[in-house]
C-alpha positions in Angstrom: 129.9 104.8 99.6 132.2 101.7 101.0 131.5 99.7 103.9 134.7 101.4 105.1 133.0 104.7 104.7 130.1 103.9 106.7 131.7 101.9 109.2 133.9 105.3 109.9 130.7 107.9 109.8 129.6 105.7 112.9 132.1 104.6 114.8 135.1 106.9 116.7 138.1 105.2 114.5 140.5 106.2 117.3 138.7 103.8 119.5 136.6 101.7 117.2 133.6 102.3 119.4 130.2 103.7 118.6 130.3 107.9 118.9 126.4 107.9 118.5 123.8 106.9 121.1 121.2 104.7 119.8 118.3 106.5 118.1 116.0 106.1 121.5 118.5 108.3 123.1 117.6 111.0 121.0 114.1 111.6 121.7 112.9 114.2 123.4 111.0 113.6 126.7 108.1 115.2 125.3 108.2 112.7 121.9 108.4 110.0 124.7 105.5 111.1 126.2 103.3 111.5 123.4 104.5 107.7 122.2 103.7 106.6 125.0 100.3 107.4 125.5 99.7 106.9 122.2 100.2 103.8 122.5 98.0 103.2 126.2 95.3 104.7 123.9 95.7 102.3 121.1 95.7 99.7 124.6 92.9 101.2 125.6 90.6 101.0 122.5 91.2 97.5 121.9 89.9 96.7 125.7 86.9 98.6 125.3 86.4 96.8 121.7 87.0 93.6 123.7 84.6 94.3 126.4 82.1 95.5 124.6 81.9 92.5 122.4 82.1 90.3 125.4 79.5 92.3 127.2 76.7 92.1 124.1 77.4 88.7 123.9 76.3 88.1 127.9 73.2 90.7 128.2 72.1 89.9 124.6 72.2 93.6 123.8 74.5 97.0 123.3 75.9 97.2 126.3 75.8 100.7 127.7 78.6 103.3 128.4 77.8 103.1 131.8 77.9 99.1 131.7 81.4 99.1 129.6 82.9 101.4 132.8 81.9 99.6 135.2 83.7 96.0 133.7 86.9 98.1 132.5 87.3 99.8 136.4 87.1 103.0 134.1 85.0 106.6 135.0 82.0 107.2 132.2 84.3 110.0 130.9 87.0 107.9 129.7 84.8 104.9 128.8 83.6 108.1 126.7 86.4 109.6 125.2 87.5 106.1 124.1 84.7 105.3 122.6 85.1 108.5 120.2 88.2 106.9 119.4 86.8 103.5 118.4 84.1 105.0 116.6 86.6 107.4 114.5 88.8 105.0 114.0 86.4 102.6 113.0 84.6 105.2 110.7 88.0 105.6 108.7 88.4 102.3 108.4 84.8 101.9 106.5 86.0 104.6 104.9 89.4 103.5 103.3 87.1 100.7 102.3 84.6 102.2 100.6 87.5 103.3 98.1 87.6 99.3 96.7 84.3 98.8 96.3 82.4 99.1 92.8 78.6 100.4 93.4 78.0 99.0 90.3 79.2 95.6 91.1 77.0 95.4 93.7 73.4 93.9 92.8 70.9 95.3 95.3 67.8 93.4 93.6 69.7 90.1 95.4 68.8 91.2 98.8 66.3 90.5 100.7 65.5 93.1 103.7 69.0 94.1 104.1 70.1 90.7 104.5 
């Protein structure tokens, strides 16, 4: 196909203006939606992965659920619910690791008490 082709598949050639709305036009308000809480979810999950990280390293422990709510200005359900999301998320990621690794490269008699 030419460039002339193309040019006339997207472009009105009585005016020589565009006849298609960009593609952001096209979605749906209910694709919208779900895009965009998708991504306050993905937002979401990397705050509570920041937190909690930040909160081990000041009380020297696991924070807990309760703990990680109270810093974020979330309820314990959320702080919950995200959480599931970490951890699954996290758990694939092992996962989809797990698929490069050779047991048998791995010597276990090097190790000393899991270390």
């Amino acid at each position: 196909m030419s460039k002339q082709a193309v040019s006339l598949t997207l472009t009105d050639p009585s005016a020589g203006t565009p006849c298609c709305p960009p593609l952001s036009e096209h979605r749906m308000p209910a694709e919208t939606a779900a895009v965009r809480d998708a991504e306050l979810l993905v937002a979401a999950a990397s705050d509570y992965e920041r937190t909690e990280l930040l909160l081990a390293r000041e009380l020297r422990r696991a924070p807990n659920e309760s703990e990680i709510a109270e810093k974020l200005e979330w309820t314990v359900e959320r702080t919950r619910y995200v959480a599931q999301v970490v951890a699954e998320a996290r758990r694939r990621h092992d996962e989809e690791l797990l698929a490069f690794i050779d047991p048998d490269a791995i010597d276990f008699d090097d190790t000393v008490d899991g270390e």
